[in-house]
Legacy VTK file of the C-alpha trace (Angstrom):
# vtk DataFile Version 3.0
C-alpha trace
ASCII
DATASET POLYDATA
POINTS 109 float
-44.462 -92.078 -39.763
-47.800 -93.310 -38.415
-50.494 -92.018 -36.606
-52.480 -94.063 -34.522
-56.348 -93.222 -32.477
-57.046 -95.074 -29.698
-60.311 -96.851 -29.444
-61.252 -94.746 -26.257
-60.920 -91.710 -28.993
-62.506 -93.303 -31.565
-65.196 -94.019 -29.146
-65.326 -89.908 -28.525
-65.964 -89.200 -31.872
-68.669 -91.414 -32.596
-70.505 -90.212 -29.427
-69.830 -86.880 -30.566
-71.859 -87.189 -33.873
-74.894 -87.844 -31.519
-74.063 -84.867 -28.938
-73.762 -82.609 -31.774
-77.124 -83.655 -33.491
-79.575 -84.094 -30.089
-77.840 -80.701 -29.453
-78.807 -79.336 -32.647
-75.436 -77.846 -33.883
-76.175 -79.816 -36.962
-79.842 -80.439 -38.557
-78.648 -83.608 -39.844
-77.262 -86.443 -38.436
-74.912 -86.775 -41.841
-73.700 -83.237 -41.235
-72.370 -84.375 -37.691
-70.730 -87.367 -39.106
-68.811 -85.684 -41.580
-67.668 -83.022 -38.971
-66.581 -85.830 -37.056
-65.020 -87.613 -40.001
-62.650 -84.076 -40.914
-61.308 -83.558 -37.545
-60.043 -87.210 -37.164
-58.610 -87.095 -40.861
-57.901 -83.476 -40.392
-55.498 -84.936 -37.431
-54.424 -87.913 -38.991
-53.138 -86.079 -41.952
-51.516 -83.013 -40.523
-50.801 -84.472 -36.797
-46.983 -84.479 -37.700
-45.990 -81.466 -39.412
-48.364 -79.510 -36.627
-46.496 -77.567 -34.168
-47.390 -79.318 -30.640
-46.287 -78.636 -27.051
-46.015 -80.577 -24.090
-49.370 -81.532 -22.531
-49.911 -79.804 -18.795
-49.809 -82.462 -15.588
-53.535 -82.334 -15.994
-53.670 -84.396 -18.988
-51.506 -87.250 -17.197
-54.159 -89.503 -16.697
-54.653 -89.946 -20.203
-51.114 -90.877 -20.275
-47.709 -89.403 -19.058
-45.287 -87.353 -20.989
-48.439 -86.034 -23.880
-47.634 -83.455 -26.177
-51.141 -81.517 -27.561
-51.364 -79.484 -31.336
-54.363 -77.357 -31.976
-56.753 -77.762 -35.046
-59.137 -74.996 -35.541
-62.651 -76.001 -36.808
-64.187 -72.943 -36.807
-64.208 -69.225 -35.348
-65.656 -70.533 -32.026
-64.045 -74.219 -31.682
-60.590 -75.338 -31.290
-59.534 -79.070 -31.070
-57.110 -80.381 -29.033
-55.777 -83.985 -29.967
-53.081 -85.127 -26.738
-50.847 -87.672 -28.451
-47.585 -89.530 -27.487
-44.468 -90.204 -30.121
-42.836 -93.603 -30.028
-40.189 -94.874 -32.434
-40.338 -97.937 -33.328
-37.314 -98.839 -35.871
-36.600 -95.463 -37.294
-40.251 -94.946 -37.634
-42.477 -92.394 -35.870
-45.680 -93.185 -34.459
-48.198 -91.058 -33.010
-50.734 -92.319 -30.866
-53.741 -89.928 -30.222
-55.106 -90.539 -26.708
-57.370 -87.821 -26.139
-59.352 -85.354 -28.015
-61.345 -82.419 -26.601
-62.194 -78.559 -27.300
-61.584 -75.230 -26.061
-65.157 -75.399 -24.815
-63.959 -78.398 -22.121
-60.038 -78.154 -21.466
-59.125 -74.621 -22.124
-58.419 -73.512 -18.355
-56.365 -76.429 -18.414
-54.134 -75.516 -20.857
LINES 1 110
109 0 1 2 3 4 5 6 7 8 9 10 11 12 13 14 15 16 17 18 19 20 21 22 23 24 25 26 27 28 29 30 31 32 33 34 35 36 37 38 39 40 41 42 43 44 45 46 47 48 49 50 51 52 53 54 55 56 57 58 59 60 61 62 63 64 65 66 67 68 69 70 71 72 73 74 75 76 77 78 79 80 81 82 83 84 85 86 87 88 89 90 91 92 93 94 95 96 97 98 99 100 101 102 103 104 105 106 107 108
């Protein structure tokens, strides 16, 4: 099993250290980093074993036929990683496509 970002997310999360600080929901620019850094290994890590569902027709133009899981940051902030699940060989990949909170996408889901 794998789990795979793609570049457009990884992308996200790097402008999200700097939304986060010029916002000031962190003091420090380090603080926002390593909030950034725990969600993505936070996903990475548990991604597979999470209990997902399939993604709404509104999340189709990040790709058809997502599934989304739910990791919990904090009393006020849920994330949402949207993912698709290839095999390739026997072996699972996941490839996270989009990533967003229950500030943004809620009404969506």
């Amino acid at each position: 099993m794998k789990v795979v970002a793609t570049q457009g997310v990884k992308q996200y999360l790097n402008d999200l250290v700097y939304i986060l600080y010029e916002k000031e929901y962190f003091g420090f620019e380090d603080s926002a980093h390593k909030y950034a850094d725990e969600l993505l290994d936070d996903i990475i890590t548990n991604l597979p074993t999470r209990l997902h569902k399939q993604a709404p027709p509104y999340f189709d133009k990040y790709g058809k036929g997502m599934y989304y899981a739910t990791f919990r940051k904090n009393k006020q902030t849920a994330w949402y990683a949207f993912f698709s699940k290839y095999n390739d060989k026997g072996n699972t990949i996941y490839l996270i496509r989009y990533i967003a909170n229950n500030h943004t996408v809620a009404q969506y889901l």
